[in-house]
N, CA, C and O atoms as a CHARMM CRD file, in Angstrom:
* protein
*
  188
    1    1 UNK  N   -294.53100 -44.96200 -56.71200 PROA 1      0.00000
    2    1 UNK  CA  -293.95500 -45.84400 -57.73400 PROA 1      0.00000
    3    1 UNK  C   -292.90000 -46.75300 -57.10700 PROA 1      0.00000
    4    1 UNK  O   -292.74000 -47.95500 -57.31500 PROA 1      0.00000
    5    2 UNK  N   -292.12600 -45.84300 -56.20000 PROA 2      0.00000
    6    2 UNK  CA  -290.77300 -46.78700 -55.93500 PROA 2      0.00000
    7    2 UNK  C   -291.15800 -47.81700 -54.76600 PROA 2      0.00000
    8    2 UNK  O   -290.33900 -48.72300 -54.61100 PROA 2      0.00000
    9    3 UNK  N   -292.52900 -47.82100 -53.73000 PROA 3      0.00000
   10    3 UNK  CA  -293.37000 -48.33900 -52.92700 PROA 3      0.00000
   11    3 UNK  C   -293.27800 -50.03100 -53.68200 PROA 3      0.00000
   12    3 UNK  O   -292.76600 -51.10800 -53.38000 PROA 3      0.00000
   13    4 UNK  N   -294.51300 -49.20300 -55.36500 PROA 4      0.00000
   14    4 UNK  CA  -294.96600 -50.48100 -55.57900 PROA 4      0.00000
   15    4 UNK  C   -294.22700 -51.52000 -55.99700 PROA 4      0.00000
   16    4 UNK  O   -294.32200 -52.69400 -55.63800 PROA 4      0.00000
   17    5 UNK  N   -293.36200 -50.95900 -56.90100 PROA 5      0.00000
   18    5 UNK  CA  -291.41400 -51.35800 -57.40900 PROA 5      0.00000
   19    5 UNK  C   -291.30800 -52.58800 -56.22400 PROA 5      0.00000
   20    5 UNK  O   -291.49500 -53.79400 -56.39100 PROA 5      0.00000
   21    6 UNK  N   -291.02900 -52.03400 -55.26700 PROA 6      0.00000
   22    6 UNK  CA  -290.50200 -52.77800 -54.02800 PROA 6      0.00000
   23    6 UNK  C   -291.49500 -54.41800 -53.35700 PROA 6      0.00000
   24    6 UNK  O   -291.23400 -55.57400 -53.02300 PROA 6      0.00000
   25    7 UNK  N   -292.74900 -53.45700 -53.48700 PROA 7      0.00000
   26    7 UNK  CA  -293.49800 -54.76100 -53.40400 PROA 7      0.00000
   27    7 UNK  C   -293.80900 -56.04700 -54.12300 PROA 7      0.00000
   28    7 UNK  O   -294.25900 -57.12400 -53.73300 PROA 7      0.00000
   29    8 UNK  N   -293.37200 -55.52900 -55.45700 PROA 8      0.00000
   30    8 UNK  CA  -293.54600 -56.46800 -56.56800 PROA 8      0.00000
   31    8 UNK  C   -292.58200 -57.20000 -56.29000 PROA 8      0.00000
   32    8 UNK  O   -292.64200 -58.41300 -56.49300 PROA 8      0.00000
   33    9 UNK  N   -291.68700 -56.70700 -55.85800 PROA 9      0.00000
   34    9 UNK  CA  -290.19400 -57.61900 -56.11800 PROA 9      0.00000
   35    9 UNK  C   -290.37500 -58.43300 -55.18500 PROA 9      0.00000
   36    9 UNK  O   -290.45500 -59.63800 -55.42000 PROA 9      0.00000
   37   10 UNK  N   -290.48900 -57.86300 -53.78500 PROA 10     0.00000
   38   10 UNK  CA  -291.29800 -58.91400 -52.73100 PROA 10     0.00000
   39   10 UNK  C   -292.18400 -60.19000 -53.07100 PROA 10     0.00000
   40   10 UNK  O   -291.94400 -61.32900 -52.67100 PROA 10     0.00000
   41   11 UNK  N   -293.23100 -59.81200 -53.86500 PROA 11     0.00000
   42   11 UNK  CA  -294.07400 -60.71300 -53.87900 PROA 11     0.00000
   43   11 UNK  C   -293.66500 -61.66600 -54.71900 PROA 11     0.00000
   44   11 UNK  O   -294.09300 -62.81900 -54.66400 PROA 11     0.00000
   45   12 UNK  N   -292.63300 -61.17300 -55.72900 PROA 12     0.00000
   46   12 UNK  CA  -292.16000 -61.95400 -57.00700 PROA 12     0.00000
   47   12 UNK  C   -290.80400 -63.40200 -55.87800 PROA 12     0.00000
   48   12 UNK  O   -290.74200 -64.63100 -55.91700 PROA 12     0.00000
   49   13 UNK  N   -290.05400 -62.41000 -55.11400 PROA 13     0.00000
   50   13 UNK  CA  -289.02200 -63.02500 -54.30300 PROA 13     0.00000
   51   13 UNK  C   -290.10600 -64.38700 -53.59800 PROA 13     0.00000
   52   13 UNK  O   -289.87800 -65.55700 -53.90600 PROA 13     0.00000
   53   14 UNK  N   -291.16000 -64.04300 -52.72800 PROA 14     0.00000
   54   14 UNK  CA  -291.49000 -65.06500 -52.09800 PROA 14     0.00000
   55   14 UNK  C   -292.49500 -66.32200 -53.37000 PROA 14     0.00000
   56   14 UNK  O   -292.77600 -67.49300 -53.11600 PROA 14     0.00000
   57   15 UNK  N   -292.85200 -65.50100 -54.76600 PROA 15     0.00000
   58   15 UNK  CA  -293.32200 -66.64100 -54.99700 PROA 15     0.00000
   59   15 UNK  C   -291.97000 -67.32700 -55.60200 PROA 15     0.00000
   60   15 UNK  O   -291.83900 -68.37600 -54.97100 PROA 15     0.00000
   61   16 UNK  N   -291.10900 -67.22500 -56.36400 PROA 16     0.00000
   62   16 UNK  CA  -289.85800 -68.06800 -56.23600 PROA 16     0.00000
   63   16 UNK  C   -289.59000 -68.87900 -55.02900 PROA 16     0.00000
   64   16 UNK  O   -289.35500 -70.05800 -55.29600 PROA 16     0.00000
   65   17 UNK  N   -289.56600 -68.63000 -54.01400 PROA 17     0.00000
   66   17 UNK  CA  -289.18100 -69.33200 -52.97700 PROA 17     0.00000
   67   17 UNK  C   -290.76100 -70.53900 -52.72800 PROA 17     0.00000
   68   17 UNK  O   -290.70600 -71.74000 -52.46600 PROA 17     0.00000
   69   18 UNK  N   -291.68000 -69.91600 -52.87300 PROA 18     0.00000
   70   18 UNK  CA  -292.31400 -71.01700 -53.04600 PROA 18     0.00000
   71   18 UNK  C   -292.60100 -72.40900 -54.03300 PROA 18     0.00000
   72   18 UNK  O   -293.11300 -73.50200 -53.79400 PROA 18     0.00000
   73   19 UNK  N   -292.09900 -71.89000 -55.06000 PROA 19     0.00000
   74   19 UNK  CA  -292.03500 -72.36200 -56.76200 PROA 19     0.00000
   75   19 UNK  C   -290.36800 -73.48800 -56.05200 PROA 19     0.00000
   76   19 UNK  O   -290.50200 -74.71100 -56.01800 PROA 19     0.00000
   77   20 UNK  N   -289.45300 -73.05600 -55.73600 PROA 20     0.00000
   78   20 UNK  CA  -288.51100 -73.62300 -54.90600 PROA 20     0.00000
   79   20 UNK  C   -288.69100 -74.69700 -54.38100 PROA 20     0.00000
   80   20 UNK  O   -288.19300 -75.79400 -54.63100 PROA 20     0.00000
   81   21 UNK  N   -289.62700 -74.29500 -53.41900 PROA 21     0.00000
   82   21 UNK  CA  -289.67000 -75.45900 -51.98000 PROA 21     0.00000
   83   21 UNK  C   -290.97300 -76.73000 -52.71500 PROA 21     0.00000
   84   21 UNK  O   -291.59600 -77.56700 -52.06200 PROA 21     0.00000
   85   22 UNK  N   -291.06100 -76.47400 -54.26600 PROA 22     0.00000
   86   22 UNK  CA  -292.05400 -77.38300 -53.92600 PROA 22     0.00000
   87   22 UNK  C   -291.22400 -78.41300 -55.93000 PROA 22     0.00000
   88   22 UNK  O   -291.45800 -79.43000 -56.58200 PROA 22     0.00000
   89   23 UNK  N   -290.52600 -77.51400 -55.97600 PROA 23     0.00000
   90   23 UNK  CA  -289.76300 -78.54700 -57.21900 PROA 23     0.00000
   91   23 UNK  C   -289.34900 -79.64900 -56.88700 PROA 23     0.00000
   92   23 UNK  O   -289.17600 -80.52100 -57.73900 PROA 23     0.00000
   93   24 UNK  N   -289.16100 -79.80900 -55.90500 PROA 24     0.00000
   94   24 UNK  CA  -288.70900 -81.16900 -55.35200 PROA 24     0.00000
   95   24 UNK  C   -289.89300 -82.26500 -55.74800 PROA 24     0.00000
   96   24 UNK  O   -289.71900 -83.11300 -56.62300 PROA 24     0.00000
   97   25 UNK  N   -290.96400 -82.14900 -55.08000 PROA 25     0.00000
   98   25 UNK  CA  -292.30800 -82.90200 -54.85300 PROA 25     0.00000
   99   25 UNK  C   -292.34300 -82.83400 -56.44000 PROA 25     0.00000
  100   25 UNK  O   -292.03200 -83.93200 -56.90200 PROA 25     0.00000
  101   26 UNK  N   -292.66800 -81.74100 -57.57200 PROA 26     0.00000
  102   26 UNK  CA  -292.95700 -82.19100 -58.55300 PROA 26     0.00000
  103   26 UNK  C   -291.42400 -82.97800 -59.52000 PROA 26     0.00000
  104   26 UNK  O   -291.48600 -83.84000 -60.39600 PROA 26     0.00000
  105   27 UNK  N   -290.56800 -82.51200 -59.13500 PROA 27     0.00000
  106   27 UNK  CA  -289.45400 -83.79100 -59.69100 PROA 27     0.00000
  107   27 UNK  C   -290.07400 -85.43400 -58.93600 PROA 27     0.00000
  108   27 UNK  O   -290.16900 -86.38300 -59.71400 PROA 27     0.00000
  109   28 UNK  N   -290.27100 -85.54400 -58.17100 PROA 28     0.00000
  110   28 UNK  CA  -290.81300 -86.53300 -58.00600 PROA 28     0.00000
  111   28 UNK  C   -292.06300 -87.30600 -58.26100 PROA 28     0.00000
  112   28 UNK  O   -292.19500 -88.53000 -58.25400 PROA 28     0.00000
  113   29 UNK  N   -292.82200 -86.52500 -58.45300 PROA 29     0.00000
  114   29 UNK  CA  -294.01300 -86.74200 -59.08500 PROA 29     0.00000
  115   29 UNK  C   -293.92000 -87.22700 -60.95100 PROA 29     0.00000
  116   29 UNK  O   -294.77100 -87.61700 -61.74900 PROA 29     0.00000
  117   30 UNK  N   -292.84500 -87.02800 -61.02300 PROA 30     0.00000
  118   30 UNK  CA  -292.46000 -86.81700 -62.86700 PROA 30     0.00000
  119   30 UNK  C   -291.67900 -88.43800 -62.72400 PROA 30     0.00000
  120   30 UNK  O   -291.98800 -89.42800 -63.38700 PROA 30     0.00000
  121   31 UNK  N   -290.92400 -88.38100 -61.98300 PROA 31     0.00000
  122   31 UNK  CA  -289.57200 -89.89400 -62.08600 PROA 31     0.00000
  123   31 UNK  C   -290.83200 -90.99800 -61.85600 PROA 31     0.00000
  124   31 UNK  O   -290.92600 -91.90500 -62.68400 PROA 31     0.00000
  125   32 UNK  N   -291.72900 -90.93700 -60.82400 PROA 32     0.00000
  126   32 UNK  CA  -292.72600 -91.62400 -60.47700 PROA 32     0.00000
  127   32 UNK  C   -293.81800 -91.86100 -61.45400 PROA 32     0.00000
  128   32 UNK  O   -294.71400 -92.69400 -61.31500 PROA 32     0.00000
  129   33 UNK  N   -293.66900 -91.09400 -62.40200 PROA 33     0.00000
  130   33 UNK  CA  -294.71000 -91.31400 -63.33600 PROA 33     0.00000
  131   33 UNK  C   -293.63000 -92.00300 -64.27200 PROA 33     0.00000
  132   33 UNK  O   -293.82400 -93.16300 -64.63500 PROA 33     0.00000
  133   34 UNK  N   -292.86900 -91.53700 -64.53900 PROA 34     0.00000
  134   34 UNK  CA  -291.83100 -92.15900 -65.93000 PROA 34     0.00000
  135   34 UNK  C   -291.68800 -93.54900 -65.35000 PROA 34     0.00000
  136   34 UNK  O   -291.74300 -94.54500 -66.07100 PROA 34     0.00000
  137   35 UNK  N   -291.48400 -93.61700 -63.90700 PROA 35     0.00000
  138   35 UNK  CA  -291.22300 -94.90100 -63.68400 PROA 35     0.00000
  139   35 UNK  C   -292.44200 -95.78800 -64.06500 PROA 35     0.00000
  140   35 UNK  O   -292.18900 -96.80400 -64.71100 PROA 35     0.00000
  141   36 UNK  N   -293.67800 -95.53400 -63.75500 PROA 36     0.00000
  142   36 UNK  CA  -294.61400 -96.08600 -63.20500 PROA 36     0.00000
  143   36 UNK  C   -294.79200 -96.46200 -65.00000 PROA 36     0.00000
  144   36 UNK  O   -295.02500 -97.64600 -65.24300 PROA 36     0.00000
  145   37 UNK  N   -294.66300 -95.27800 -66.49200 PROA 37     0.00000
  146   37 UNK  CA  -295.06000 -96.04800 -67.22500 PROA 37     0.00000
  147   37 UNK  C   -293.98900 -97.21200 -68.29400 PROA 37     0.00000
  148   37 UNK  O   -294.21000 -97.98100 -69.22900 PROA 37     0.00000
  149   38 UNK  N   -292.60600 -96.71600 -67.38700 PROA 38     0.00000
  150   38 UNK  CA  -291.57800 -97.49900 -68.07900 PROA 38     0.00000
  151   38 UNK  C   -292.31400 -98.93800 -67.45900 PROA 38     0.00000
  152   38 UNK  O   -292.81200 -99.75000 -68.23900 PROA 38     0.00000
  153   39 UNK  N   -292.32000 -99.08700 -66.43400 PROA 39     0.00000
  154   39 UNK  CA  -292.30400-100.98700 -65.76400 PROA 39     0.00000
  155   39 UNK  C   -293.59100-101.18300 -66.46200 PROA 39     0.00000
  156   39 UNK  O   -293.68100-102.37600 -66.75200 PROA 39     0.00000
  157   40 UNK  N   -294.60700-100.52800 -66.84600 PROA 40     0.00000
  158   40 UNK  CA  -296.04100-100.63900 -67.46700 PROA 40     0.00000
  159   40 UNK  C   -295.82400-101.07000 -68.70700 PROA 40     0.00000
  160   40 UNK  O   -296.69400-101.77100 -69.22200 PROA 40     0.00000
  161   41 UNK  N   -294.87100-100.81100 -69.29300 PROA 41     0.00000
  162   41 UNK  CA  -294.56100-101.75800 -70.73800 PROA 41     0.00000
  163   41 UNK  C   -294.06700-102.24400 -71.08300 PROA 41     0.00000
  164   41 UNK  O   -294.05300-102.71500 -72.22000 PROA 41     0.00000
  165   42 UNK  N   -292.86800-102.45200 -69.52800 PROA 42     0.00000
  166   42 UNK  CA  -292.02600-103.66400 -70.04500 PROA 42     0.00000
  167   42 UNK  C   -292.99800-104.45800 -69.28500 PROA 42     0.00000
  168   42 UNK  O   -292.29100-105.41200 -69.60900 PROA 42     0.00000
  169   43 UNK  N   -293.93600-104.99000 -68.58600 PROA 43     0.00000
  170   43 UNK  CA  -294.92600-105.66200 -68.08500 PROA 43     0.00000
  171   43 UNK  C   -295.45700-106.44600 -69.13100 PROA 43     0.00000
  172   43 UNK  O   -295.50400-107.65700 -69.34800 PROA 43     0.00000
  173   44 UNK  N   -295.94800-105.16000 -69.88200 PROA 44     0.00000
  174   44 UNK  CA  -297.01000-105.59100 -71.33400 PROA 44     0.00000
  175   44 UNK  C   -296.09700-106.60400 -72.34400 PROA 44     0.00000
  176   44 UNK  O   -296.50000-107.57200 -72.98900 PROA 44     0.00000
  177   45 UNK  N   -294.50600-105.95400 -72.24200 PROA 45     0.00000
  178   45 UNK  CA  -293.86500-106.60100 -73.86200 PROA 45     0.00000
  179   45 UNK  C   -293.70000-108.29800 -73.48800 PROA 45     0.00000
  180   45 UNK  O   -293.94800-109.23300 -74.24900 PROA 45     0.00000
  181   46 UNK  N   -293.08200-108.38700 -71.72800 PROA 46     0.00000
  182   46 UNK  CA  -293.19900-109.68700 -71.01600 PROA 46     0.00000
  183   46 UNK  C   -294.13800-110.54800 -71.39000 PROA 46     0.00000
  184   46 UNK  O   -293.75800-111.58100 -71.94200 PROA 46     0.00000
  185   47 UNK  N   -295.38700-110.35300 -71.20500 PROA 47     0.00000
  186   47 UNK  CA  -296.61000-110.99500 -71.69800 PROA 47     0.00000
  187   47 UNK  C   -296.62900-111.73900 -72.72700 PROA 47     0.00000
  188   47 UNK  O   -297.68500-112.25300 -73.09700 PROA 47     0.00000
């Protein structure tokens, strides 16, 4: 029990750290989209 306890926490620790190293890329992926559809309609209202 106290084995698997341990491993879980392990596996739980490294997927956080992966979930971590990659928030970055999806914060950016999000500003890049907000951006991409903010200028997309002030484009359109220009028109």
């Amino acid at each position: 029990m106290h084995k698997d306890w341990q491993k879980t926490t392990e596996d739980l620790s490294a997927l956080m750290q992966d979930i971590g190293k990659n928030i970055p890329d999806v914060a950016k992926g999000f500003s890049q989209m907000a951006k991409g559809a903010y200028s997309g309609e002030r484009d359109r209202s220009l028109r």
